[in-house]
PLY file of the C-alpha trace (Angstrom):
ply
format ascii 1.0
element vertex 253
property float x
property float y
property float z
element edge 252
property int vertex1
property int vertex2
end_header
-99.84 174.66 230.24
-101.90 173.46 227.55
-103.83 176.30 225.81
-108.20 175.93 225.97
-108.11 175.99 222.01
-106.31 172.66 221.96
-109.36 170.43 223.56
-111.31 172.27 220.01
-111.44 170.67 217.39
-113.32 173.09 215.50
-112.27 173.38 211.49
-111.77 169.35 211.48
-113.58 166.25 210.15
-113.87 163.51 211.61
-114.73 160.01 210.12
-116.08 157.43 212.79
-117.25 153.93 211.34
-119.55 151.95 213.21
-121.32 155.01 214.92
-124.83 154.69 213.97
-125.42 153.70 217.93
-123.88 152.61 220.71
-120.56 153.49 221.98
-119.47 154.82 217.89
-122.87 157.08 218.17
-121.55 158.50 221.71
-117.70 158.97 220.07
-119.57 161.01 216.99
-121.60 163.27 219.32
-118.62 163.99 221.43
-116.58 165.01 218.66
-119.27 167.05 216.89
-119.61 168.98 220.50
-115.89 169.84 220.92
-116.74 171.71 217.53
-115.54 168.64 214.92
-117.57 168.50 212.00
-118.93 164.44 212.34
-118.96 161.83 209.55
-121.34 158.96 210.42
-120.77 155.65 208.97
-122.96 152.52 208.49
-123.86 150.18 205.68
-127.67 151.34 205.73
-128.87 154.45 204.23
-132.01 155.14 206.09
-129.92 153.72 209.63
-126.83 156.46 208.98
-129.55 158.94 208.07
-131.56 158.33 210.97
-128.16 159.50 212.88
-127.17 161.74 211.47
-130.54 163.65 211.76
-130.09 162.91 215.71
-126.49 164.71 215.59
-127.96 167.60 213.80
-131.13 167.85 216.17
-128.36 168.39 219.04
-127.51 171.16 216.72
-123.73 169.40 215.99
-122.55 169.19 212.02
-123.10 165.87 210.96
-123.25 164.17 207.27
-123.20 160.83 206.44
-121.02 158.43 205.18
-122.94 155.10 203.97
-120.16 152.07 203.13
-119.34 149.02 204.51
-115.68 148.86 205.73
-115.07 145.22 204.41
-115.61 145.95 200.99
-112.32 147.38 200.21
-112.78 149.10 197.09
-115.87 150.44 197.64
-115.06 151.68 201.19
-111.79 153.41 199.43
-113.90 155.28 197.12
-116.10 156.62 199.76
-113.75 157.51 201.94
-111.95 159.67 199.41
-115.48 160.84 198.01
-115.67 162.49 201.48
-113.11 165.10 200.99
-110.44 166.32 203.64
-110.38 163.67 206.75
-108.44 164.89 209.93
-109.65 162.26 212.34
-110.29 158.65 211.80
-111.99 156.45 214.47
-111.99 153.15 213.06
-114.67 151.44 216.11
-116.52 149.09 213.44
-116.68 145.42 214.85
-118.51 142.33 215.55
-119.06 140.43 218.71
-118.73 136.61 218.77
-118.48 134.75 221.85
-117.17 131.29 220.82
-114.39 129.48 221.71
-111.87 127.08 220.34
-113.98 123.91 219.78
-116.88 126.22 218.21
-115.24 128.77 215.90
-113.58 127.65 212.65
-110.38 129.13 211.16
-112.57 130.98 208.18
-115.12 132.42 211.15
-111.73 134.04 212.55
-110.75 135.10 209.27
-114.02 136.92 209.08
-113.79 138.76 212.62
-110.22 139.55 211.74
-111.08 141.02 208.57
-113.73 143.27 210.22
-111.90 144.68 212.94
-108.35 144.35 211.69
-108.22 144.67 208.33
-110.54 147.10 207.56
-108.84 149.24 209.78
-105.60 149.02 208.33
-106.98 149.99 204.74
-108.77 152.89 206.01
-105.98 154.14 208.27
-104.19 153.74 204.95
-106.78 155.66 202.58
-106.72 158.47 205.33
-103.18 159.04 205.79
-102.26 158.97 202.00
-105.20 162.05 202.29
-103.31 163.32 205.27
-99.69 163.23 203.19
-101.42 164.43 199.68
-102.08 168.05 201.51
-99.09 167.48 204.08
-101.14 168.01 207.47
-100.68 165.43 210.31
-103.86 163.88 211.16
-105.36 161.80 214.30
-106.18 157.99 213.96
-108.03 156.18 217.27
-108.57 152.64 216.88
-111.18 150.85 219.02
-109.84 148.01 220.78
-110.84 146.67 223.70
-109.53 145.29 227.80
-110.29 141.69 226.01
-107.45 142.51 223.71
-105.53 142.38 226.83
-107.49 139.95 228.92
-108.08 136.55 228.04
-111.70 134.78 228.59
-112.96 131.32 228.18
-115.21 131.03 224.88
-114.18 134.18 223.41
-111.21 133.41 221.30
-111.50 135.81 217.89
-112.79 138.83 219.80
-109.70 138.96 222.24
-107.35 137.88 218.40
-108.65 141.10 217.12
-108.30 143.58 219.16
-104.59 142.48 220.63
-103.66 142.62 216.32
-105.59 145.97 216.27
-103.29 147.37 219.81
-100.31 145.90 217.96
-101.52 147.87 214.36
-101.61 150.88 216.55
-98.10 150.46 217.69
-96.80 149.86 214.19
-99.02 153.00 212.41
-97.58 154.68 215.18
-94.26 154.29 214.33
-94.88 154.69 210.37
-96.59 158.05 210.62
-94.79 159.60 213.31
-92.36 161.28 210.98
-95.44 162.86 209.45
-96.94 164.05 213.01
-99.97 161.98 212.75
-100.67 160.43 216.18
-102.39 156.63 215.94
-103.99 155.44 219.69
-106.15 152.88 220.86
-108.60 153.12 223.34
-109.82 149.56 225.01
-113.17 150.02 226.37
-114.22 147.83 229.00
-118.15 146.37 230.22
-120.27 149.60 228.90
-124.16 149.33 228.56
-125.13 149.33 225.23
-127.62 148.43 223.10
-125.70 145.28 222.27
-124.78 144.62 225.99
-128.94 145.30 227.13
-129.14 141.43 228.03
-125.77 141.60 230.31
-126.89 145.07 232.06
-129.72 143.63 233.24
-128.63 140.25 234.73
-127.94 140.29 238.44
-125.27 138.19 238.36
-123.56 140.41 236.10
-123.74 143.30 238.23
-122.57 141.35 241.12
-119.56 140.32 239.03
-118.35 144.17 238.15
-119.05 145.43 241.56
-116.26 143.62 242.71
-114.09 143.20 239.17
-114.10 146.82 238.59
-112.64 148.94 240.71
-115.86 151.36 239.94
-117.78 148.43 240.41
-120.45 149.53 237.49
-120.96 149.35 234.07
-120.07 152.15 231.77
-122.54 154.80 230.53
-121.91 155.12 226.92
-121.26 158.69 227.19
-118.67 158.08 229.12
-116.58 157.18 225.82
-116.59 160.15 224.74
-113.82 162.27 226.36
-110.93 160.12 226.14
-111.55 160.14 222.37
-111.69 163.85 221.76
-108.71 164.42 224.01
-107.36 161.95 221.46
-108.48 164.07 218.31
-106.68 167.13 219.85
-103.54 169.04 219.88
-103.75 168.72 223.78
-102.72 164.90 223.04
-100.54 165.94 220.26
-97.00 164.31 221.81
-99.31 160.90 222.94
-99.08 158.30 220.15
-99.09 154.33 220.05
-101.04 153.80 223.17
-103.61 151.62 224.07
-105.49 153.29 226.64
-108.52 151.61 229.06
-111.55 153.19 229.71
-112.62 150.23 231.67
-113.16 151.29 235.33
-110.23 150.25 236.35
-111.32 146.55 235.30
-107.55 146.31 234.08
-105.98 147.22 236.97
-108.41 145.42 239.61
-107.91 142.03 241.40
0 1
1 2
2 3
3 4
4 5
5 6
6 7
7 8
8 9
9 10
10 11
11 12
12 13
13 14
14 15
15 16
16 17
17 18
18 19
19 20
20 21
21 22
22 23
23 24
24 25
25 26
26 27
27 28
28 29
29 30
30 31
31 32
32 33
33 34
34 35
35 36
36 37
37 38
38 39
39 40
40 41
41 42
42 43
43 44
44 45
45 46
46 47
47 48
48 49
49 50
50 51
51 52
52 53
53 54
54 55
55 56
56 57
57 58
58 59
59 60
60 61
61 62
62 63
63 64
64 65
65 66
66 67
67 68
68 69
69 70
70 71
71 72
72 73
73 74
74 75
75 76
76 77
77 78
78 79
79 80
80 81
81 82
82 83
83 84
84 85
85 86
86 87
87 88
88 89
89 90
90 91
91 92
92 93
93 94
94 95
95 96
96 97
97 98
98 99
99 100
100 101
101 102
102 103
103 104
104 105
105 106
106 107
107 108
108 109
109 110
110 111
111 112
112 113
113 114
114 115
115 116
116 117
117 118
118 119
119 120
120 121
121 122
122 123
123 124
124 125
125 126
126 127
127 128
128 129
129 130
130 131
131 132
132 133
133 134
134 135
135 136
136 137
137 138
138 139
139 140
140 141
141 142
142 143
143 144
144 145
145 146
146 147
147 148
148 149
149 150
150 151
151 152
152 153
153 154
154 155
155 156
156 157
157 158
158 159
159 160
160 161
161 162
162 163
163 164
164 165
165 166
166 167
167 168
168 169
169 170
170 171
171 172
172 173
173 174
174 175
175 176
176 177
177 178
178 179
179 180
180 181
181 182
182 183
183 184
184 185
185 186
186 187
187 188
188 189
189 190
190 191
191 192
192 193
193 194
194 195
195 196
196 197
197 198
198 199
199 200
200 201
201 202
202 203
203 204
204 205
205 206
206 207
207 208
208 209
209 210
210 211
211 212
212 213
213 214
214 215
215 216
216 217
217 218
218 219
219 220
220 221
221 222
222 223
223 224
224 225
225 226
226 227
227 228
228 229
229 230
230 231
231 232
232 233
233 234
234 235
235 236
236 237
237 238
238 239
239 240
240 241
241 242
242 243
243 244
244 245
245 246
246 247
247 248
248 249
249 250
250 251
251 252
């Protein structure tokens, strides 16, 4: 039986890009409450301070961590500016919905290099960290059920986030001699900020009622959990899986 000190993650830091709102602001909060100490991340100072100030006002430890994840370099300076990082959530991304006949081969580039690449160099940066002081760490990429799920008109979202499930796999499989665990975790239709226009369209909510088998959308804060299980020692023999938190969207037909 798992002991309660393994669902603490008290005495850690954890780095989550992207998590100035949304579903990477939700991920930060639960982390900081399970006793994490939170790292937010954003390319705008005032933005990531605005944050962070909201993570502290809920009386969590938060600091801030102001870089933009494409610019290599400069995003593997900060990182290692931070000090000792024991969980990485790499959730930045973009959200394009073209298709084929719309999106050229450099637009792809560009989405792949935001939620691909970038998360291969900072898994990188972080587990060099990890091996420098010899302590297995936690990496949780954010993929999503379109990584999984084709859709009409939606071509380099659903490229990224299969390559980001299959970088999960291979980190896996690279670090697991080390003991650090790398998981994905493939939201599905939550209501965020970015998604305000979809939550509020009828036909939308018709559509999940009977695609889901929830038949709702997703309350950001309901991201949360799976990732600090994640972060854990409760999830410590769980590594190179892609796991939904979709409402059973996935599983639904």
């Amino acid at each position: 039986m798992a002991d309660h000190d393994d669902f603490t993650l008290s005495g850690r830091t954890a780095l989550v890009t992207g998590s100035v709102r949304g579903l990477g602001l939700e991920m930060a909060r639960g982390l900081g409450r399970a006793g994490a100490r939170v790292l937010v991340n954003g390319r705008d100072p005032a933005t990531v301070e605005a944050a962070v100030a909201a993570l502290r006002d809920d009386g969590l430890d938060a600091g801030a961590a102001v870089f933009d994840v494409t610019e290599r370099a400069g995003a593997r300076a900060a990182v290692r500016g931070l000090g000792d990082i024991d969980v990485l959530v790499n959730n930045v991304g973009q959200r394009d919905r073209r298709g084929l006949r719309e999106m050229t081969p450099d637009e792809l580039a560009r989405m792949l290099d935001v939620h691909l690449t970038s998360a291969y160099a900072l898994s990188r940066t972080v587990a060099e960290g990890l091996a420098a002081r010899g302590t297995p760490g936690r990496i949780i990429n954010v993929s999503s059920v379109v990584g999984q799920l084709g859709r009409t008109g939606d071509v380099a979202y659903a490229t990224a986030k299969a390559g980001l499930d299959g970088l999960t796999r291979a980190l896996a499989a690279d670090l697991g001699p080390s003991g650090t665990t790398v998981n994905s975790v493939a939201p599905g239709t939550f209501a965020t900020e970015v998604n305000a226009g979809l939550a509020d369209d009828p036909e939308w909510g018709r559509w999940l009622r009977t695609r889901t088998a929830l038949g709702r959308w997703g309350r950001p804060a309901e991201i949360a959990g799976i990732v600090v299980f994640l972060a854990g020692d409760a999830a410590s023999f769980i590594t190179g899986q892609t796991i939904a938190v979709d409402g059973g969207m996935t599983t639904t037909f």
